[in-house]
C-alpha positions in Angstrom: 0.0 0.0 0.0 1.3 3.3 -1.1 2.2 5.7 1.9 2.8 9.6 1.3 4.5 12.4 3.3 2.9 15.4 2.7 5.0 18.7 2.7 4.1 22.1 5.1 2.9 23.7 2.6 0.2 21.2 1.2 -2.1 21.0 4.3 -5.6 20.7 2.5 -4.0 18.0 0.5 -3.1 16.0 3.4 -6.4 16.7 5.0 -8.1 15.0 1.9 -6.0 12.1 1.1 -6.5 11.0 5.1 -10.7 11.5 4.6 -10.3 9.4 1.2 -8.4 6.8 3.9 -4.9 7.0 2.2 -1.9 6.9 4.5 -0.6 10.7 4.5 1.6 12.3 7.4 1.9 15.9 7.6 5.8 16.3 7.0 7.4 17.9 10.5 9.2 21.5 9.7 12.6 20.9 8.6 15.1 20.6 5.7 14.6 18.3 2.6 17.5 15.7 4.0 15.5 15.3 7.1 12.3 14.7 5.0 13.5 12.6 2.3 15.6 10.6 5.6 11.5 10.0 7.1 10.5 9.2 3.4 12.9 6.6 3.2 13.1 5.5 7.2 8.9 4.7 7.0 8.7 3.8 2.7 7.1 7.0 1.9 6.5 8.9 -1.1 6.8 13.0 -0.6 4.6 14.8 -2.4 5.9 18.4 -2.7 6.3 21.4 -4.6 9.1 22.3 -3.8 10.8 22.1 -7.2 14.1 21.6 -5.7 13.3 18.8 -3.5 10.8 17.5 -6.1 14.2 16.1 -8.4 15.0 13.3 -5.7 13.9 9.9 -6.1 10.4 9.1 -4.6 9.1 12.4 -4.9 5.8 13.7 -6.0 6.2 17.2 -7.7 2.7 18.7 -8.0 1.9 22.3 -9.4 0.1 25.1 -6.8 -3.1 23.9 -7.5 -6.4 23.2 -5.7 -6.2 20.0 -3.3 -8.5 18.4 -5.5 -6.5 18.3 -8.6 -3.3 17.3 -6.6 -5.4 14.3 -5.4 -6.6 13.7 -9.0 -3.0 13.5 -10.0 -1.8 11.6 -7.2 -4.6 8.8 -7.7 -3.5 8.6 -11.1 -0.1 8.2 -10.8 -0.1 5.9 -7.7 -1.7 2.6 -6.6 -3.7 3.8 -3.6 -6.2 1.9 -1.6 -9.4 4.6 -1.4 -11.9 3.6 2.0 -13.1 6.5 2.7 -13.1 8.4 6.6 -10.9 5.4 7.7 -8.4 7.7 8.8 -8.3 10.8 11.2 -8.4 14.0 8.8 -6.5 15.1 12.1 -3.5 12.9 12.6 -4.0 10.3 10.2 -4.6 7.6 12.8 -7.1 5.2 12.3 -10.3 5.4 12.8 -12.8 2.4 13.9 -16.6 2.6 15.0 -17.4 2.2 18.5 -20.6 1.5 20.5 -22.4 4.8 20.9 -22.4 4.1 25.0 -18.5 4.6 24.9 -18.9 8.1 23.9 -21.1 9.3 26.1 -19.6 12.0 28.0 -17.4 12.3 25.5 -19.4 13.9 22.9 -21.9 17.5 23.2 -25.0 15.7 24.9 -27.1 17.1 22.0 -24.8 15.3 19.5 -24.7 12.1 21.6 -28.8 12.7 21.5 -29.0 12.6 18.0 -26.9 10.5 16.3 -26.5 6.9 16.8 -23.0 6.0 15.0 -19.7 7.3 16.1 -16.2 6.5 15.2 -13.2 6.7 17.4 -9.2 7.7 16.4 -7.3 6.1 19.0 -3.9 7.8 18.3 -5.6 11.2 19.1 -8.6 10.6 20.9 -10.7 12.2 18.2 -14.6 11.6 17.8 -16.4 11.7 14.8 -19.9 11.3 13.7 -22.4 11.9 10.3 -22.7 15.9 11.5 -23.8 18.7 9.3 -20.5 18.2 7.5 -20.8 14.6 6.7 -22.7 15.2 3.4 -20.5 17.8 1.8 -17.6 15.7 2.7 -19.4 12.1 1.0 -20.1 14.7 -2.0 -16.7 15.9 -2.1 -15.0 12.6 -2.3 -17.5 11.0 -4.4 -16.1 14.0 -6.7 -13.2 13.1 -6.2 -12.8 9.4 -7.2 -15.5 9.9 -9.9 -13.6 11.9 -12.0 
């Protein structure tokens, strides 16, 4: 399974290749050795557009575009495995469903109220459920991996 490391300046990009469940760290500030040394250390592919950086081996150039079209490019270039909102858009742990009584408390009582599925990162201790946001983000991706 293809892994990426995303550079500073991509954020959004990360953000959407971790809601389309693709393996993408947020690279740590710092120069290109100590990125391409991470790359290398955990079999990553840097995405980047950083023209210098983007001449090494394993590297992902991409032009300043809109996230979307970076994702485009990246899923056609590289074998990914696409399951959607399997991974925090936070920290890129992953995320599994839990039983909605192990949230309570944990969650805004009206939220608890009103949903009945919730899903759980354990490497951040994020909570997620199918909010307002849920159907713009469905849409979104479904755009996405459509095109």
């Amino acid at each position: 399974m293809t892994k990426f490391l995303v550079d500073r300046m991509l954020g959004q990009t990360a953000k959407w290749l971790r809601l389309l469940g693709i393996d993408a760290e947020y690279a740590p500030k710092g120069e290109d050795e100590k990125l391409l040394e991470i790359a290398e250390e955990e079999d990553r592919i840097i995405i980047t557009r950083d023209k210098e950086l983007g001449r090494e081996e394993n590297v992902m150039l991409v032009e300043k575009e809109p996230p979307e079209s970076i994702i485009k490019y990246v899923l056609q270039e590289r074998e990914v495995e696409i399951k959607p909102l399997s991974r925090c858009s936070k920290c890129n742990g992953e995320v599994e469903k839990i039983e909605k009584k192990e949230v309570e408390f944990k969650v805004p009582e009206k939220v608890y109220e009103l949903n009945d599925e919730f899903w759980h990162c354990s490497r951040c201790d994020q909570y997620y459920w199918k909010g307002s946001h849920w159907e713009k983000i469905m849409k979104k991706i479904d755009e996405i991996i459509t095109d």
